[in-house]
C-alpha positions, 0 to 999 in steps of 0.5 A: 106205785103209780107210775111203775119202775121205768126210769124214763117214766119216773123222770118224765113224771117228776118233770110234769109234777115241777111244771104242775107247782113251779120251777121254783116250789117244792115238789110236796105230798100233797102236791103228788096227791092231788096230781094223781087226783087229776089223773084218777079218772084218766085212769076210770076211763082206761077201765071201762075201754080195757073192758069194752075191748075185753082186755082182761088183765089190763082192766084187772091190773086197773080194778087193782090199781084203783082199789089200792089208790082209794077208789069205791068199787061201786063207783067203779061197778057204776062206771063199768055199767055206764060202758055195757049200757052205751055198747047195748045202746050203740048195738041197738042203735047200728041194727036199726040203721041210726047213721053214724053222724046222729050216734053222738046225739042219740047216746048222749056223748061227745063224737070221740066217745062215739070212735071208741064205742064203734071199736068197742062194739064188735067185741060183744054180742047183744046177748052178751052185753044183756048178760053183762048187765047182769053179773054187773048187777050182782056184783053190786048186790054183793059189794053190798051185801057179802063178806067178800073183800072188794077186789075179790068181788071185782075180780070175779066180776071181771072174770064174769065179763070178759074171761074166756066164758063171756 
């Protein structure tokens, strides 16, 4: 479910899933757990980069997939704002002539964070990521407080960012 129905993939996969418990274990349930469990926020991050470049279905196939594996959407609500709040940082921050060499210390992030979030930038406008903001905030309000199934909230979210009227 995870990994798709690409023979080289699965098999890759099982090669890394035998070195992960050894050549001479068998592969169990558990260890597939907590392999993916080391995977999970691998899988986080390519969420918040899907939406800094504004790649709707790869971030939308990610909520899905995240969802399914047992994530919270209010975490992942939380990581997303965590992402808008750096690009407004990292916007602000270019407008005022912050040299790119300081960009890491003054966000708080390692200096490869830093090479995504200058990719990243140039897909939303101040404006937009104020607004972002927003429709994150009210998703939150209704992961809370709606009837709405989750991944319904999250999708419309998303539609919200980064569909064709952001």
């Amino acid at each position: 479910e995870c990994i798709g129905t690409n023979v080289g993939i699965l098999h890759q996969t099982l090669e890394q899933l035998q070195t992960y418990v050894g050549l001479d274990s068998e592969i169990t349930e558990t260890n597939v757990t907590d392999a993916l469990r080391l995977t999970k926020i691998h899988s986080v991050f390519e969420l918040t980069d899907a939406l800094g470049k504004k790649d709707l279905p790869r971030a939308s196939h990610l909520v899905i997939q995240l969802l399914d594996a047992g994530d919270n959407a209010l975490m992942l609500v939380v990581m997303m704002a965590r992402q808008i709040r750096l690009l407004l940082s990292t916007h602000t921050l270019l407008a005022n002539s912050c040299p790119q060499r300081q960009l890491p210390r003054e966000l708080g992030v390692q200096p490869f964070v830093v090479k995504s979030l200058l990719e990243q930038v140039q897909f939303y406008s101040q404006p937009q990521l104020r607004k972002a903001l927003t429709v994150l905030g009210d998703m939150d309000y209704a992961l809370k407080s709606s009837r709405l199934h989750q991944s319904l909230v999250m999708e419309q979210g998303l539609l919200k960012l980064i569909g064709e009227e952001s």
